[in-house]
BAMI-322748 format. One line per 4 residues: number of its first residue (from 1); their letters; for each residue x, y, z of C-alpha. Coordinates in steps of 0.25 Angstrom, whole numbers, plus 5000, padded with zeros to 4 digits. Example, Ala and Ser with C-alpha at 12.3 -4.5 7.8 and 13.67 -1.06 7.14 Angstrom:
# residues 2
1	AS	5049/4982/5031; 5055/4996/5029
//
This chain:
# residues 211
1	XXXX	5000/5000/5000; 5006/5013/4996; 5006/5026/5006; 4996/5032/5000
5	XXXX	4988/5021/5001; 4989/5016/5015; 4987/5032/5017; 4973/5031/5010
9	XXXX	4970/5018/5017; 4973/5027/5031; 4965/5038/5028; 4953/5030/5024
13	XXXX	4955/5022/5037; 4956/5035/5046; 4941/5038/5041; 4937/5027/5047
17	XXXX	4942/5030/5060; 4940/5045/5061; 4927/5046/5054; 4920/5060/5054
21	XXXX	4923/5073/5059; 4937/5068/5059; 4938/5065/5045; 4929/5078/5043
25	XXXX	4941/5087/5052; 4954/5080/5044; 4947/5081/5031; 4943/5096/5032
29	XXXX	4960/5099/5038; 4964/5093/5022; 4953/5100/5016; 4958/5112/5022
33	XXXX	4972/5111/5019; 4971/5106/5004; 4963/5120/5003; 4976/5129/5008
37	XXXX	4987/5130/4996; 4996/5122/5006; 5000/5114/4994; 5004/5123/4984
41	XXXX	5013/5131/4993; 5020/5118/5000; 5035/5115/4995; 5035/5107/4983
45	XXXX	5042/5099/4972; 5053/5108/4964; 5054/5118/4978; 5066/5119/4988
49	XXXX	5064/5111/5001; 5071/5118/5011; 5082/5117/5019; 5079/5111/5033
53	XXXX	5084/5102/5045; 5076/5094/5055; 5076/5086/5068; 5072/5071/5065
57	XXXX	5068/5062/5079; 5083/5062/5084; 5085/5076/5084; 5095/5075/5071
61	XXXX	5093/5085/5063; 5091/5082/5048; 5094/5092/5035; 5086/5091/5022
65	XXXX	5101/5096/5017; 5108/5084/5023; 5098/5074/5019; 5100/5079/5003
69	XXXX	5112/5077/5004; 5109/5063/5003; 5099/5063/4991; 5083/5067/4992
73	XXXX	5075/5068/5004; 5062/5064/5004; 5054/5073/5012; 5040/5069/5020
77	XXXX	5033/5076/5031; 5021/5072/5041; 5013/5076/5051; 5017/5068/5063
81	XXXX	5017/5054/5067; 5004/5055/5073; 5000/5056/5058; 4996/5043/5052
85	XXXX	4996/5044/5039; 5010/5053/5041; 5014/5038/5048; 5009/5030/5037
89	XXXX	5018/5039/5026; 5030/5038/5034; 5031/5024/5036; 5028/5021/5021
93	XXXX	5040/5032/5019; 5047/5023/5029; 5043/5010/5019; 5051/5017/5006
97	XXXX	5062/5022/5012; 5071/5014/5006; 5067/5017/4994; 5068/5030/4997
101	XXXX	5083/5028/5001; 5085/5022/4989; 5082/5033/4981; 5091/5042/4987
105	XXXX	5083/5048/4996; 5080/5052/5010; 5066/5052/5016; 5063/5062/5028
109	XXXX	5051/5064/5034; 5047/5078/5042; 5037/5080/5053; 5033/5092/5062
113	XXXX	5032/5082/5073; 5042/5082/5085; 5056/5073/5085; 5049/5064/5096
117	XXXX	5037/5062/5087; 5044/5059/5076; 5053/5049/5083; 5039/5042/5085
121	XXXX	5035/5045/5071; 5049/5039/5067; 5048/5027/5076; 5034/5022/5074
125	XXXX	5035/5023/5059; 5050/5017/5059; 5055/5027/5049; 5069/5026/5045
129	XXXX	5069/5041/5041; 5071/5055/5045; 5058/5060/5051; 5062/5075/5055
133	XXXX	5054/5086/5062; 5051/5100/5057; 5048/5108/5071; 5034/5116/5068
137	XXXX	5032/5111/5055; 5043/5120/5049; 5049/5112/5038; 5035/5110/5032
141	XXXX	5031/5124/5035; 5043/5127/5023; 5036/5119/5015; 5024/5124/5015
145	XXXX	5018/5110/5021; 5012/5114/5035; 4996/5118/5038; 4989/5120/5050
149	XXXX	4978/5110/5055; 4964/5115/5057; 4960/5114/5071; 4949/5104/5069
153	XXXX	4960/5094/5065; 4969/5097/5076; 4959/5094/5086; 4954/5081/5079
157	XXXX	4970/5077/5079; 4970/5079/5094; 4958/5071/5095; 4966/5060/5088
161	XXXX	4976/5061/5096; 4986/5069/5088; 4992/5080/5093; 5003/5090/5086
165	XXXX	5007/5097/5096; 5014/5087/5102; 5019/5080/5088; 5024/5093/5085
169	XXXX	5027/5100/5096; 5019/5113/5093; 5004/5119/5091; 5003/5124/5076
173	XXXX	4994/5113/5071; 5003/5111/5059; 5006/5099/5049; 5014/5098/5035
177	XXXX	5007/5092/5026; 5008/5079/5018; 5023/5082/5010; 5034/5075/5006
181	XXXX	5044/5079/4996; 5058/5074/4988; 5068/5083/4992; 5082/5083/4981
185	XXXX	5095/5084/4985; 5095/5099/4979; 5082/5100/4988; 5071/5101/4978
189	XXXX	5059/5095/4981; 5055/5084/4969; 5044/5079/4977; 5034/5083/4986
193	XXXX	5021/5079/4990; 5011/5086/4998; 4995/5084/5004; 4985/5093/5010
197	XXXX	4980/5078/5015; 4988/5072/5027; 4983/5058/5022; 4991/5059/5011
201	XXXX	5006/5057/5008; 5016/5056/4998; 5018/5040/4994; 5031/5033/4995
205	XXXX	5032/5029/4982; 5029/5043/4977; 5039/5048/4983; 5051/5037/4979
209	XXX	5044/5038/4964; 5049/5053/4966; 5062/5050/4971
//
């Protein structure tokens, strides 16, 4: 089953289990942000990624400049590992990695989550990766990739459980949204993918096609 599908097949199932308002709150917060222009004025192929350097689980820091050094970077973000479907697209990253090795290149993913969380993240999906975090959402503030939730989906979050002041260790109610992109040794993105829709991802095999 490809990511996209197992994605669908997860979506369809969380009908099931949230019915109703629920469905109603999550569906109006997509609706809501595929009417902004977020999109269009997000990085995109042909554009400059830029420069930046990060903490990953440890505490190392990691530089996109250092990690061209060694061939392309593929570049993912997500929302937390509270997220299932975020959970769901890092392990299937996780299942091709190496075949993304195999192409030369190296596979990172960023979160605005805290170093503790993403150790979590890190250990429960058993990722062989990088998994970096980007204090307050700055990286993919940049980029163009950060919105604000609604209210109405903040509290039903809290009612499930979820709550993003502790993943990310602040109180603006920010997310990126779904992105991933190639990044070249000259650091020009060749890729990129990006979705309005949180239940929705850039597949594997889409992005080693592109490699």
């Amino acid at each position: 089953m490809t990511l996209t599908e197992q994605l669908k097949e997860y979506a369809e199932n969380s009908v099931k289990r949230h019915p109703g308002a629920a469905q109603d709150i999550m569906r109006s917060a997509i609706d809501e942000l595929e009417a902004t222009d977020i999109l269009e004025n997000a990085t995109k192929t042909g554009d400059q990624f830029p420069a930046f350097t990060l903490p990953n689980a440890q505490g190392t820091q990691v530089a996109l400049e250092e990690l061209l050094k060694e061939g392309k970077v593929v570049l993912t973000f997500y929302r937390g590992g509270w997220c299932p479907y975020c959970n769901i697209a890092l392990k299937a990253l996780q299942n091709v990695l190496p075949e993304i090795k195999a192409k030369g290149a190296t596979l990172v993913a960023i979160t605005p989550e805290t170093p503790n969380n993403t150790l979590s993240t890190q250990e429960k999906n058993e990722l062989d990766f990088e998994v970096l975090t980007s204090e307050n959402n700055e990286l993919a503030r940049s980029l163009g990739l950060v919105y604000t939730l609604p209210e109405s989906l903040v509290t039903l979050y809290k009612k499930f459980g979820i709550d993003l002041v502790e993943s990310q260790g602040n109180e603006a109610d920010e997310l990126p949204i779904a992105a991933t992109y190639i990044i070249e040794q000259n650091g020009k993105v060749s890729y990129h993918y990006l979705a309005e829709d949180y239940k929705l991802r850039a597949d594997p095999l889409d992005i080693i096609a592109a490699l």
